[in-house]
ModelCIF file with pLDDT and N, C-alpha, C, O atoms, coordinates in Angstrom:
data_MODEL
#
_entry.id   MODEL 
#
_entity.id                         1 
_entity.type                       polymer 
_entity.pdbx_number_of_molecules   1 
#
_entity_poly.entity_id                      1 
_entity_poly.type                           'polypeptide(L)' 
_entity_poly.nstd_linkage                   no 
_entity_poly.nstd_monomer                   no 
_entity_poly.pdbx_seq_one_letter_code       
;(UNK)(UNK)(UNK)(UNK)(UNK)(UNK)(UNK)(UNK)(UNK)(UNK)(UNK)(UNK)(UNK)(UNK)(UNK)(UNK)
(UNK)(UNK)(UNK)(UNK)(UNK)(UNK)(UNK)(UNK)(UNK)(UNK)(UNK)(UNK)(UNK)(UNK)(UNK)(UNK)
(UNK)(UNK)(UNK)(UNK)(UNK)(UNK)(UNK)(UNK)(UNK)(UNK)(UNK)(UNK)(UNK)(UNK)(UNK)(UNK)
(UNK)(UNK)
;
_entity_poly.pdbx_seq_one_letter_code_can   XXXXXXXXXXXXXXXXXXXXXXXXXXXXXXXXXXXXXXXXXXXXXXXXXX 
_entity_poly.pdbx_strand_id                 A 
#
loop_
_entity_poly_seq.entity_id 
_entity_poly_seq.num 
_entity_poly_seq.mon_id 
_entity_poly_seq.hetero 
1 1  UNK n 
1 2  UNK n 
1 3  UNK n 
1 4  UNK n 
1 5  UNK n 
1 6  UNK n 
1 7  UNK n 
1 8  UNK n 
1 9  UNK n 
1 10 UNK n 
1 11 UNK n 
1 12 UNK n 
1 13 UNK n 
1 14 UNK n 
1 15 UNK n 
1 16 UNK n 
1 17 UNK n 
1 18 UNK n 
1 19 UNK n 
1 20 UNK n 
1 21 UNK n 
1 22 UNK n 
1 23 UNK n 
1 24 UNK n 
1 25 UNK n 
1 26 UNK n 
1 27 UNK n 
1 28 UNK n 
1 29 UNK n 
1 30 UNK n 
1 31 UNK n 
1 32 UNK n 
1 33 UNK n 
1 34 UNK n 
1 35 UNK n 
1 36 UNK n 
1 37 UNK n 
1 38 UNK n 
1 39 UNK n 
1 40 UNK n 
1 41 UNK n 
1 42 UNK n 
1 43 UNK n 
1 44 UNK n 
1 45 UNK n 
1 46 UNK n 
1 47 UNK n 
1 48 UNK n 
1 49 UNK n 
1 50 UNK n 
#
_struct_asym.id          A 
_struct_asym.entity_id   1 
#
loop_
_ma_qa_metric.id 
_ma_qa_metric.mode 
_ma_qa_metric.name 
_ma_qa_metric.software_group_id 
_ma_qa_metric.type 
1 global pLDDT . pLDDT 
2 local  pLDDT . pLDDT 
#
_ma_qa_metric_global.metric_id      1 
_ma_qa_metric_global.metric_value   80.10 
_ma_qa_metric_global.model_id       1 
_ma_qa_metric_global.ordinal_id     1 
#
loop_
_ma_qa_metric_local.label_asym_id 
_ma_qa_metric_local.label_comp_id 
_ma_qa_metric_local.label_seq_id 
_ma_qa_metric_local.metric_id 
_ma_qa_metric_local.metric_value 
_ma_qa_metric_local.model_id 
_ma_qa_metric_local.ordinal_id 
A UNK 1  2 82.00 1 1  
A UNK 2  2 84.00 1 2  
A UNK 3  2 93.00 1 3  
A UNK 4  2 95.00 1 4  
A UNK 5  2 95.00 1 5  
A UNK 6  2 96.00 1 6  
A UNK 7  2 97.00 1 7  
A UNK 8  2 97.00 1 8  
A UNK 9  2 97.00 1 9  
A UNK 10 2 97.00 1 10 
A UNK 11 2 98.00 1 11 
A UNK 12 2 98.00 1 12 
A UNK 13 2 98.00 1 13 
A UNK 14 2 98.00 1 14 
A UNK 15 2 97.00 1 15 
A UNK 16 2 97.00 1 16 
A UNK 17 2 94.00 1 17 
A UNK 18 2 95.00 1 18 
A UNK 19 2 95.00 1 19 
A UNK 20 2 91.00 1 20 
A UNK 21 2 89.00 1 21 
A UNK 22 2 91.00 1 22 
A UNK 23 2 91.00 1 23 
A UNK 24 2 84.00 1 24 
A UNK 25 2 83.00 1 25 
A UNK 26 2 88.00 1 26 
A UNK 27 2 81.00 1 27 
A UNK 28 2 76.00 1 28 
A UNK 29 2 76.00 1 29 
A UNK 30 2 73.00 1 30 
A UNK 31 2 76.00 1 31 
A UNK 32 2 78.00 1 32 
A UNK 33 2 73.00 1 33 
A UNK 34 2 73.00 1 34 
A UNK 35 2 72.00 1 35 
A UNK 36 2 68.00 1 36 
A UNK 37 2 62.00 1 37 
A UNK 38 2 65.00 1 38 
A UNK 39 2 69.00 1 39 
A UNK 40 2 67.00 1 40 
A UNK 41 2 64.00 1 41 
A UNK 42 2 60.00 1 42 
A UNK 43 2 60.00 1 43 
A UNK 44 2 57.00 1 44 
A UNK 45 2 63.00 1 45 
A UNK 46 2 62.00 1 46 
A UNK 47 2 60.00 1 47 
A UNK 48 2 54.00 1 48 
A UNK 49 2 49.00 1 49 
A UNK 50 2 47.00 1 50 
#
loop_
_atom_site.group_PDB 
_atom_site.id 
_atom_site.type_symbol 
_atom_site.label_atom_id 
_atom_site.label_alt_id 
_atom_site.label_comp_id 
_atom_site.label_asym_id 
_atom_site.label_entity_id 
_atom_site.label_seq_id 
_atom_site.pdbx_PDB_ins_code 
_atom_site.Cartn_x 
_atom_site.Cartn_y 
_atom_site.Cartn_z 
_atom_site.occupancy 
_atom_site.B_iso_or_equiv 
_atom_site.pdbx_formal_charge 
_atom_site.auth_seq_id 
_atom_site.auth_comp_id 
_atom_site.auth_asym_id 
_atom_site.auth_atom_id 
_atom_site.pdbx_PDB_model_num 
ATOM 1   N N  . UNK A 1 1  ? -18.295 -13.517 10.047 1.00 82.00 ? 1  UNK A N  1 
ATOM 2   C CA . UNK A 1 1  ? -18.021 -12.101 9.885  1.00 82.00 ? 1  UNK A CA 1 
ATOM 3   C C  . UNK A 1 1  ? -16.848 -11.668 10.774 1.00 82.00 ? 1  UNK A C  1 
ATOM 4   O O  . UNK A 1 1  ? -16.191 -10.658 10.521 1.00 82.00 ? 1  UNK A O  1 
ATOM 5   N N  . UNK A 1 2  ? -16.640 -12.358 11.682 1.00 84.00 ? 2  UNK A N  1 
ATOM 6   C CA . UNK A 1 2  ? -15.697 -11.784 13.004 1.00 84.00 ? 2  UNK A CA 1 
ATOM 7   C C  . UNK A 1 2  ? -14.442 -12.349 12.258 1.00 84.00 ? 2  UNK A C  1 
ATOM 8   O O  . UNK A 1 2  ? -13.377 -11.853 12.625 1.00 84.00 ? 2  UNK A O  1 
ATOM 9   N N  . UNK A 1 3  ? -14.369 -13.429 11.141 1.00 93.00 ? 3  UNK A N  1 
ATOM 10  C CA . UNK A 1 3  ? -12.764 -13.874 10.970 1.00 93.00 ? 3  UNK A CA 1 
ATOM 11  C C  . UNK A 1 3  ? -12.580 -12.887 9.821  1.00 93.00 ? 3  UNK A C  1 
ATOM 12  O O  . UNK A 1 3  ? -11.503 -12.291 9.862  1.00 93.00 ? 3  UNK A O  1 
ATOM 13  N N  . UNK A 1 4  ? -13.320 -12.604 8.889  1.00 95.00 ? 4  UNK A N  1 
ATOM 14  C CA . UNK A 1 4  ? -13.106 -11.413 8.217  1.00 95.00 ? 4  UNK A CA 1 
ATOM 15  C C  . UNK A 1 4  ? -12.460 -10.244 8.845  1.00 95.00 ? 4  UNK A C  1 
ATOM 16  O O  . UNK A 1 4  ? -11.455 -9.668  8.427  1.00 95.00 ? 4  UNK A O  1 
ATOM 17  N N  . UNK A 1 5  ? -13.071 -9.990  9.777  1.00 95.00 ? 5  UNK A N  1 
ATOM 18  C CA . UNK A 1 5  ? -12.591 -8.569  10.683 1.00 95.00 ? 5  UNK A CA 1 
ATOM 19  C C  . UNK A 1 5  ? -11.097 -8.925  10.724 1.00 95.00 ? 5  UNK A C  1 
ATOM 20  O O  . UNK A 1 5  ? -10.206 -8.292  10.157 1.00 95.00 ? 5  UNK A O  1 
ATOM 21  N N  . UNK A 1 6  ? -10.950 -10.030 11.477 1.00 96.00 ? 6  UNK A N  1 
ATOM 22  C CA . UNK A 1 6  ? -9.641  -10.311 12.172 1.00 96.00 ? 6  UNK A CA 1 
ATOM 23  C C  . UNK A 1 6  ? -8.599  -10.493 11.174 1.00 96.00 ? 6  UNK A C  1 
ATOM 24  O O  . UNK A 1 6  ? -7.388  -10.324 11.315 1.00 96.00 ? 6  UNK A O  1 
ATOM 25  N N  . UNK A 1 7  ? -9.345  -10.917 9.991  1.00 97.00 ? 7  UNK A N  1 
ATOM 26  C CA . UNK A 1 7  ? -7.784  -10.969 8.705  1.00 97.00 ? 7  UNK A CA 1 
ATOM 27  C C  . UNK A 1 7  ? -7.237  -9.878  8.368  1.00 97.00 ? 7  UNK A C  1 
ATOM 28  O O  . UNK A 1 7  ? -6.040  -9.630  8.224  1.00 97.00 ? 7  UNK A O  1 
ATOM 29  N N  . UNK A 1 8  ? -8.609  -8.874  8.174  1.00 97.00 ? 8  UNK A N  1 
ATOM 30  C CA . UNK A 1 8  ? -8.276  -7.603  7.003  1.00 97.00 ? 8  UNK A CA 1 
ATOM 31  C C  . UNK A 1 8  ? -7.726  -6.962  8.395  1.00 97.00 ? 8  UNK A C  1 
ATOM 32  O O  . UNK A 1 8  ? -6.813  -6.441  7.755  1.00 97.00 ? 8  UNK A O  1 
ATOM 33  N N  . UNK A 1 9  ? -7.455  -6.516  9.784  1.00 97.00 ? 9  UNK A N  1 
ATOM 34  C CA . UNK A 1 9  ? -6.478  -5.970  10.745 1.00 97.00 ? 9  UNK A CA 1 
ATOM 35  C C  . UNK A 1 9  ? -5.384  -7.022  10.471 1.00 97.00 ? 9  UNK A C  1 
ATOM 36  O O  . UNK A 1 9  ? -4.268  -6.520  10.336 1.00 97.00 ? 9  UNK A O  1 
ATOM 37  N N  . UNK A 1 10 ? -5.441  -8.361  10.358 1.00 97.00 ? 10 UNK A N  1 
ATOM 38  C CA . UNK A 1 10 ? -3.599  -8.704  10.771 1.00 97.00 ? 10 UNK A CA 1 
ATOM 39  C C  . UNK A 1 10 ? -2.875  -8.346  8.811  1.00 97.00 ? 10 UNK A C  1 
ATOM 40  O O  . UNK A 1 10 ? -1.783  -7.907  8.452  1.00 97.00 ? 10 UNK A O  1 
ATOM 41  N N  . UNK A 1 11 ? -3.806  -8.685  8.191  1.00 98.00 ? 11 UNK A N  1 
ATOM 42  C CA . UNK A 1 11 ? -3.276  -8.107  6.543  1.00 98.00 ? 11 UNK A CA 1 
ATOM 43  C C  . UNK A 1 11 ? -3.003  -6.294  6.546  1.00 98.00 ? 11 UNK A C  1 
ATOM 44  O O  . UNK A 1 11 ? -2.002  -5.759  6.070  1.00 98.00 ? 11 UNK A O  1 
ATOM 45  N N  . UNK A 1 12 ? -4.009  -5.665  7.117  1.00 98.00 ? 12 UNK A N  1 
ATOM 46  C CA . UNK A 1 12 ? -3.435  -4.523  7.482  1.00 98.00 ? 12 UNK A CA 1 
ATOM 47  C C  . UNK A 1 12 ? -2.376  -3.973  8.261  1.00 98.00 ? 12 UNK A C  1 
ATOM 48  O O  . UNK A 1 12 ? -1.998  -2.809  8.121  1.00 98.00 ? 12 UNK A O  1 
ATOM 49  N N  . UNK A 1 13 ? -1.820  -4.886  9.187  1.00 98.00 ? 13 UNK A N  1 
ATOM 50  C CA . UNK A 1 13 ? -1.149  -4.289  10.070 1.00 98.00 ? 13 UNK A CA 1 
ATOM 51  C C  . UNK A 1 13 ? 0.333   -4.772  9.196  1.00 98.00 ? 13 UNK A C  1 
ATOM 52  O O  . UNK A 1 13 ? 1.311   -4.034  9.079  1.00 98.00 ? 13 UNK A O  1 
ATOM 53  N N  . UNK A 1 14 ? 0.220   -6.273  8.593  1.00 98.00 ? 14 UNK A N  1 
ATOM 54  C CA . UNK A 1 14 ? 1.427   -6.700  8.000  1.00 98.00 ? 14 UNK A CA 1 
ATOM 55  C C  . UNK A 1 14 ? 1.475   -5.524  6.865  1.00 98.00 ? 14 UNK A C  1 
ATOM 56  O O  . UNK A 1 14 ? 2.437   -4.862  7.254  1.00 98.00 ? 14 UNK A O  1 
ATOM 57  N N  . UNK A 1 15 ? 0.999   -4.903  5.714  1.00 97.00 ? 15 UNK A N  1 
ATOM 58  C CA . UNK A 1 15 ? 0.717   -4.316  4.908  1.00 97.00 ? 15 UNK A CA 1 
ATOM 59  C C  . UNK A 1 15 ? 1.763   -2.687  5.378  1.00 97.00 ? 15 UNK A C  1 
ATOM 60  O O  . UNK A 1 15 ? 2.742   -2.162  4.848  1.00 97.00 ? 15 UNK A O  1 
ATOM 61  N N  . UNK A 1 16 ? 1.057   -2.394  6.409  1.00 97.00 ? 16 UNK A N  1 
ATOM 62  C CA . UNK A 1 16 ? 1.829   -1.186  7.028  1.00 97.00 ? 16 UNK A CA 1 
ATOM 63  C C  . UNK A 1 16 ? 3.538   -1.423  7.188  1.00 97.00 ? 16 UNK A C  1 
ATOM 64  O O  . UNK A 1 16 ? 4.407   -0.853  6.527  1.00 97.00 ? 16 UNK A O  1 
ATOM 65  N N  . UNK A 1 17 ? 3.698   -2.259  8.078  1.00 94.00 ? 17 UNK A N  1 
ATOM 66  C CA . UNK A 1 17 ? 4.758   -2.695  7.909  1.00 94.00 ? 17 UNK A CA 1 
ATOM 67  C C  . UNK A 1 17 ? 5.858   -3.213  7.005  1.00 94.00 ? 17 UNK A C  1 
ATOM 68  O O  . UNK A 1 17 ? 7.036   -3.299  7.350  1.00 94.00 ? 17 UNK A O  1 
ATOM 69  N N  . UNK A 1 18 ? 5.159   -3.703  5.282  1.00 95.00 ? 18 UNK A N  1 
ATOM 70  C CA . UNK A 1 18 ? 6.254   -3.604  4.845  1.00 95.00 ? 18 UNK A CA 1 
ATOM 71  C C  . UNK A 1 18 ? 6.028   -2.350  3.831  1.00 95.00 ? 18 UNK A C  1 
ATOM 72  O O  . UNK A 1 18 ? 6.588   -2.286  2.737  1.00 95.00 ? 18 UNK A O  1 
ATOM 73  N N  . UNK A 1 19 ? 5.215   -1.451  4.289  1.00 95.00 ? 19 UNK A N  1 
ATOM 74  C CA . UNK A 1 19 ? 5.134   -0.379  3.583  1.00 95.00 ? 19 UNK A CA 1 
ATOM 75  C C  . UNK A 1 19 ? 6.270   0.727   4.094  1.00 95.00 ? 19 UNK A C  1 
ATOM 76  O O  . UNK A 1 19 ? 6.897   1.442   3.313  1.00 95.00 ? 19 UNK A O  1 
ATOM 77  N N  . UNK A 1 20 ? 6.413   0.741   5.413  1.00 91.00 ? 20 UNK A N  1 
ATOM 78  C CA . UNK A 1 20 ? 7.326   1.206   6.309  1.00 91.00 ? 20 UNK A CA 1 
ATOM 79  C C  . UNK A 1 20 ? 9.098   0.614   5.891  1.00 91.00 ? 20 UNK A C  1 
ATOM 80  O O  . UNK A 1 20 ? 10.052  1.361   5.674  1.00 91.00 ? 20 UNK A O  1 
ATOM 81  N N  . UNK A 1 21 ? 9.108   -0.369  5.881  1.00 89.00 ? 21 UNK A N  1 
ATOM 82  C CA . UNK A 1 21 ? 10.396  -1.189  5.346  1.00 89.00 ? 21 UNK A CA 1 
ATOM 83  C C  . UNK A 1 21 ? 10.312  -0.841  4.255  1.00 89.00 ? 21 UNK A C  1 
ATOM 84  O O  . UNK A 1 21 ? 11.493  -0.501  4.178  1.00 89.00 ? 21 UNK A O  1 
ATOM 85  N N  . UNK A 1 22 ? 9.894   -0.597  3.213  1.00 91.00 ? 22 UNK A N  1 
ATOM 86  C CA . UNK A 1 22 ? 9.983   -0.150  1.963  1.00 91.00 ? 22 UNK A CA 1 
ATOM 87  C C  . UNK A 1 22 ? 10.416  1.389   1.730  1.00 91.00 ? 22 UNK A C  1 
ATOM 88  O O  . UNK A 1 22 ? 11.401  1.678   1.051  1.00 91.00 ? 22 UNK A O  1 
ATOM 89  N N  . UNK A 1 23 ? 9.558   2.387   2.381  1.00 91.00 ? 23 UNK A N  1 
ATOM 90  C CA . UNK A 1 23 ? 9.833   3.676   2.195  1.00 91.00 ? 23 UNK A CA 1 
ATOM 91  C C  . UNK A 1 23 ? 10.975  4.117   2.717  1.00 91.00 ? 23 UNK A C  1 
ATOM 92  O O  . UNK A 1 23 ? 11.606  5.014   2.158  1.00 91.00 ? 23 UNK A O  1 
ATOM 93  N N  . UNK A 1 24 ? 11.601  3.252   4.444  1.00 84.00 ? 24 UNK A N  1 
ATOM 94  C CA . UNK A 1 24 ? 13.015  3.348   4.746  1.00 84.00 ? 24 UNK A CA 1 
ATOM 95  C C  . UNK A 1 24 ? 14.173  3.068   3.624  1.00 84.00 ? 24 UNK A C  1 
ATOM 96  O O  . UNK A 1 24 ? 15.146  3.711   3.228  1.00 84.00 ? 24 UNK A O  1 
ATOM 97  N N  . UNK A 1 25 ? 13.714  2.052   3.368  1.00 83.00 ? 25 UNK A N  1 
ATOM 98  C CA . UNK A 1 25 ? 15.123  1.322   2.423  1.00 83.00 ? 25 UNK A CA 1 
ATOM 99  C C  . UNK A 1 25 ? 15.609  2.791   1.319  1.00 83.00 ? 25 UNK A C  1 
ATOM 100 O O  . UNK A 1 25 ? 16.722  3.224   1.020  1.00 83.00 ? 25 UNK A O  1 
ATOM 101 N N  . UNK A 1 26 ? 13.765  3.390   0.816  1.00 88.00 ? 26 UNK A N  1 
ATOM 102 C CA . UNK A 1 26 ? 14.192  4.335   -0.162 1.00 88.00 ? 26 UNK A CA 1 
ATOM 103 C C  . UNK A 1 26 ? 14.804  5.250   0.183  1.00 88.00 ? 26 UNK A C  1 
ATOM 104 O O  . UNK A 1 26 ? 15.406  6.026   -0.559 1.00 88.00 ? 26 UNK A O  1 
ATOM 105 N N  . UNK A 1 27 ? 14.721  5.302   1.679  1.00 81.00 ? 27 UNK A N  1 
ATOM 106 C CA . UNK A 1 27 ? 15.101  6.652   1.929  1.00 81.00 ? 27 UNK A CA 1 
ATOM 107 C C  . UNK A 1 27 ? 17.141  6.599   2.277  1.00 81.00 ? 27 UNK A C  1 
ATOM 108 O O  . UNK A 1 27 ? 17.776  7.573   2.683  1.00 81.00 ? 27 UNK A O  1 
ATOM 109 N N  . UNK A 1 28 ? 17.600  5.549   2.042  1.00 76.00 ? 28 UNK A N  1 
ATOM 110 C CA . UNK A 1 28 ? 18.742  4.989   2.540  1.00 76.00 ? 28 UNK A CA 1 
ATOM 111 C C  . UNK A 1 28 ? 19.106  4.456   3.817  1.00 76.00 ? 28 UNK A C  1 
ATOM 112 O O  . UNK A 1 28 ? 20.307  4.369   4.075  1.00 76.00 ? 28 UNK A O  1 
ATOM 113 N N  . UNK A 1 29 ? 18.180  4.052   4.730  1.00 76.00 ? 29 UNK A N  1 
ATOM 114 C CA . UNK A 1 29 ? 18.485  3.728   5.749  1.00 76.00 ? 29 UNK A CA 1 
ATOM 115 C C  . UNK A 1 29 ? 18.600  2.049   5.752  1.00 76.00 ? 29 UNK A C  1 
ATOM 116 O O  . UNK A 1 29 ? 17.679  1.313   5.397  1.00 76.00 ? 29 UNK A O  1 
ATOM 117 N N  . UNK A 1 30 ? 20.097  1.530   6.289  1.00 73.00 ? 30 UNK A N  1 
ATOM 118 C CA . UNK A 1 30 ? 20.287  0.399   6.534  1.00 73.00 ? 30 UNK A CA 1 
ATOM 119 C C  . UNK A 1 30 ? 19.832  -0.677  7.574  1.00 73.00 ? 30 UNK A C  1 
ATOM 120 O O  . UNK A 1 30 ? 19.304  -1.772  7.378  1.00 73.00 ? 30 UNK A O  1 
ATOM 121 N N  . UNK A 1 31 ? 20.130  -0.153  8.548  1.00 76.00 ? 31 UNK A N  1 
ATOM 122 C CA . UNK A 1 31 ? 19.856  -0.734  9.887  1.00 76.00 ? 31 UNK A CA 1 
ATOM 123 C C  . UNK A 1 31 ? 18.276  0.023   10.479 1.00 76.00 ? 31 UNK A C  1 
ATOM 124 O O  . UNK A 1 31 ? 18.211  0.920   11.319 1.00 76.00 ? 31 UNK A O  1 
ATOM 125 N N  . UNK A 1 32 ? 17.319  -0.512  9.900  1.00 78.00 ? 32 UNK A N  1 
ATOM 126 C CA . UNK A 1 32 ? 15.740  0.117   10.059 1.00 78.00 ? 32 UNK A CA 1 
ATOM 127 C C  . UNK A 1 32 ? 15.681  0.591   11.473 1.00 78.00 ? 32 UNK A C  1 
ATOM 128 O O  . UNK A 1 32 ? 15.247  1.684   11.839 1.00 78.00 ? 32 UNK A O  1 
ATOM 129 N N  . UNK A 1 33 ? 16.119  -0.266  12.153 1.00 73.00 ? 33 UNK A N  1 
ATOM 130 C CA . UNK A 1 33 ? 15.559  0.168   13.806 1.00 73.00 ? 33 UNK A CA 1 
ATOM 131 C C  . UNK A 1 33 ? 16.403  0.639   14.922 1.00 73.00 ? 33 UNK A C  1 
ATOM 132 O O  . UNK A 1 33 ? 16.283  0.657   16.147 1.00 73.00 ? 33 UNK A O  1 
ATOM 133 N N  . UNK A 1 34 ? 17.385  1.049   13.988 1.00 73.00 ? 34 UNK A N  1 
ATOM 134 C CA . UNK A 1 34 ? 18.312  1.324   14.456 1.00 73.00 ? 34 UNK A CA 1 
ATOM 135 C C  . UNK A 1 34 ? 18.245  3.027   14.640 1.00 73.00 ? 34 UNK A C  1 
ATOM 136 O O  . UNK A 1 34 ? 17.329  3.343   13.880 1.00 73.00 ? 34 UNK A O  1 
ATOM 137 N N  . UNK A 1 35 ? 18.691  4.095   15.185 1.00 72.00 ? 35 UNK A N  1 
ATOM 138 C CA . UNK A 1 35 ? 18.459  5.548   15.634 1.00 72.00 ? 35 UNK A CA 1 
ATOM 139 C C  . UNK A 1 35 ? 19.103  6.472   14.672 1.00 72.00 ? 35 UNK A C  1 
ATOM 140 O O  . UNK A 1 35 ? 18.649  7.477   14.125 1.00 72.00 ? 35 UNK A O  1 
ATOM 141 N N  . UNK A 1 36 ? 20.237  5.920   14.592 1.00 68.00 ? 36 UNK A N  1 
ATOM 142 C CA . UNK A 1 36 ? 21.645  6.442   13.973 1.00 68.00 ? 36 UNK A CA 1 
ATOM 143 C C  . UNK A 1 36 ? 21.777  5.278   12.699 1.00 68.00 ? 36 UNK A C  1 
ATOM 144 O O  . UNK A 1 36 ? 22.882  5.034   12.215 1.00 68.00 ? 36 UNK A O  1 
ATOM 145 N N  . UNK A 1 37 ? 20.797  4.740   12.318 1.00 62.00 ? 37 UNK A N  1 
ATOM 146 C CA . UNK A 1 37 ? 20.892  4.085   10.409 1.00 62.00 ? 37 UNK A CA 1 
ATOM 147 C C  . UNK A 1 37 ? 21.363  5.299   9.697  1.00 62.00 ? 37 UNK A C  1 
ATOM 148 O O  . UNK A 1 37 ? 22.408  5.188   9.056  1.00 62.00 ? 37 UNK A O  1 
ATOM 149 N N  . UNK A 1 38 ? 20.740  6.461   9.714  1.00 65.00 ? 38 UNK A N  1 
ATOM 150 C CA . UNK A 1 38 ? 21.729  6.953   8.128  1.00 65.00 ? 38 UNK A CA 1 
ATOM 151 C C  . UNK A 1 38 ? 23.214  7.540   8.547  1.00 65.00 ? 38 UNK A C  1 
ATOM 152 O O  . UNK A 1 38 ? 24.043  7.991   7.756  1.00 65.00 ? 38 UNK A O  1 
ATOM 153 N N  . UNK A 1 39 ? 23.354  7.428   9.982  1.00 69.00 ? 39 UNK A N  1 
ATOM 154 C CA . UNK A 1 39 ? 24.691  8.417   10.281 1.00 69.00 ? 39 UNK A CA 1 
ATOM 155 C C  . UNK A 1 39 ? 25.737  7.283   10.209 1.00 69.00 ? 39 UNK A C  1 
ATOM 156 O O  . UNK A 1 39 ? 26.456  7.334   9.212  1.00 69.00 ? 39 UNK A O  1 
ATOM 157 N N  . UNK A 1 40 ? 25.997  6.113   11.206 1.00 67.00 ? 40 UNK A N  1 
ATOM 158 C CA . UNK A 1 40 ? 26.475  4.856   11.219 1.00 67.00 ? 40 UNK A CA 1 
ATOM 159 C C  . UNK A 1 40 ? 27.498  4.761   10.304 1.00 67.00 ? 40 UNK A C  1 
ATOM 160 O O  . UNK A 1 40 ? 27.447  5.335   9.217  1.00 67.00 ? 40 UNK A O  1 
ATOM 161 N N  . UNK A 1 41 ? 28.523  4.007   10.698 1.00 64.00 ? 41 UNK A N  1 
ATOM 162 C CA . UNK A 1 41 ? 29.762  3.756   9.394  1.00 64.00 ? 41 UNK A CA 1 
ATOM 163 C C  . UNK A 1 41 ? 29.929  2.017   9.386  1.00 64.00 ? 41 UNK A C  1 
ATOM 164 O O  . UNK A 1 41 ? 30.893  1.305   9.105  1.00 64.00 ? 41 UNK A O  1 
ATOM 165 N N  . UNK A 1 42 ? 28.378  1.663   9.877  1.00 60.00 ? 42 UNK A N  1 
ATOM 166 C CA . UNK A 1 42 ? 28.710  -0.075  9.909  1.00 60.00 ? 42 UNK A CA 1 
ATOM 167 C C  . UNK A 1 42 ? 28.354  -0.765  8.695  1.00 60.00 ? 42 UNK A C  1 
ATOM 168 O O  . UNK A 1 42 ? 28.746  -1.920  8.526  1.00 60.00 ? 42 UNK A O  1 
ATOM 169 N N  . UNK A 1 43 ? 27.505  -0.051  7.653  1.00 60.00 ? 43 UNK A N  1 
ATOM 170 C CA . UNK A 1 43 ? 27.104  -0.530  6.151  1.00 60.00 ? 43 UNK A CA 1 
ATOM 171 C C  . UNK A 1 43 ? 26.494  -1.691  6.640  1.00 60.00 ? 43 UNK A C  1 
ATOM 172 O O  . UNK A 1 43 ? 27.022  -2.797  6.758  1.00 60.00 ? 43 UNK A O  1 
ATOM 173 N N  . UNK A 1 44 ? 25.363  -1.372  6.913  1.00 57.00 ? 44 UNK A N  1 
ATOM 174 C CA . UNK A 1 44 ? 24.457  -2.650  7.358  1.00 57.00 ? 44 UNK A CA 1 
ATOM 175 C C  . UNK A 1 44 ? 24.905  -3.395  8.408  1.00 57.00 ? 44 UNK A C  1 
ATOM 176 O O  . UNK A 1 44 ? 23.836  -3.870  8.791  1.00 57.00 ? 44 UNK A O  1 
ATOM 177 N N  . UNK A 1 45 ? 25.671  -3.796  9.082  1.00 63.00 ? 45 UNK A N  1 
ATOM 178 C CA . UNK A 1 45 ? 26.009  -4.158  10.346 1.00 63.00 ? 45 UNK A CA 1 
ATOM 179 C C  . UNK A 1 45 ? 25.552  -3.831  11.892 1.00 63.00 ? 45 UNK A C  1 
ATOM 180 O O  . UNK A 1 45 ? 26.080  -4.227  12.931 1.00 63.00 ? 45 UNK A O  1 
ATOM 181 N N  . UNK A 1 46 ? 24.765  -3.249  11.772 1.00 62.00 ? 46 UNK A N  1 
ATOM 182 C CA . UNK A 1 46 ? 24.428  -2.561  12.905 1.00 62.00 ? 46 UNK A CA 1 
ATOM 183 C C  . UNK A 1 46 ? 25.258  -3.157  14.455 1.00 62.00 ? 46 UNK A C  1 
ATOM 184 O O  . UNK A 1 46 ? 25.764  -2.550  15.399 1.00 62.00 ? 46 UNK A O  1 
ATOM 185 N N  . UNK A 1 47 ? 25.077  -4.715  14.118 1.00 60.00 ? 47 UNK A N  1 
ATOM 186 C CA . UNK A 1 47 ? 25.580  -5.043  15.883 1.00 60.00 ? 47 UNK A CA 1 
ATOM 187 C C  . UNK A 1 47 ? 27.156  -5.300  15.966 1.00 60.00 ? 47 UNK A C  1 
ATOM 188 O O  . UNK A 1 47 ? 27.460  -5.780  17.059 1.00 60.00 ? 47 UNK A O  1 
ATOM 189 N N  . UNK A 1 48 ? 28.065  -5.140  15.245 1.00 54.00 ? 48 UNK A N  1 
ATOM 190 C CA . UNK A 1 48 ? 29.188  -4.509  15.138 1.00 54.00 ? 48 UNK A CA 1 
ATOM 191 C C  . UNK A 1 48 ? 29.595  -3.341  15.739 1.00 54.00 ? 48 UNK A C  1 
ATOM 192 O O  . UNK A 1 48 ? 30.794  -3.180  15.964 1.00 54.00 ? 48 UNK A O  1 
ATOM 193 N N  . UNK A 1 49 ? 28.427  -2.124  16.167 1.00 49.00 ? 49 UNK A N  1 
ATOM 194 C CA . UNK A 1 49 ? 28.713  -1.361  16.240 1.00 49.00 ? 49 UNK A CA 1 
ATOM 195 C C  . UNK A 1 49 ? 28.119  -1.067  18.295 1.00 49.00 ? 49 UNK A C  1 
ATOM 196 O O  . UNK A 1 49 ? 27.949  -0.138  19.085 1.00 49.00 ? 49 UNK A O  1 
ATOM 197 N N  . UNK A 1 50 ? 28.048  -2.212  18.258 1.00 47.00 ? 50 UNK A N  1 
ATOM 198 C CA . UNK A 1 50 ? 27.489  -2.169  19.669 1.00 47.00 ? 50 UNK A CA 1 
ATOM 199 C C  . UNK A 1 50 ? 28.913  -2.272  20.667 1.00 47.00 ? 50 UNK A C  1 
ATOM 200 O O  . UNK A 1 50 ? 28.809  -2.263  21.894 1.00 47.00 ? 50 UNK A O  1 
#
């Protein structure tokens, strides 16, 4: 019963996460973790801009 527990949290937590990566992308943001993704003039580059 305890490895059950432990799947459906790490399937949940992965689950969130590309639910999160998904709703960004829709929203136009390139560089996800980045602060300044939709303002940025690096078109996906983010560490270019460092």
């Amino acid at each position: 019963m305890d490895n059950v527990i432990i799947i459906l949290l790490v399937l949940a937590v992965v689950g969130l996460a590309v639910w999160y990566i998904i709703n960004s992308k829709k929203k136009g943001q390139k560089c996800i973790g980045c602060p300044y993704s939709k303002e940025c003039s690096s078109k996906g580059n983010c560490r270019e801009n460092k």
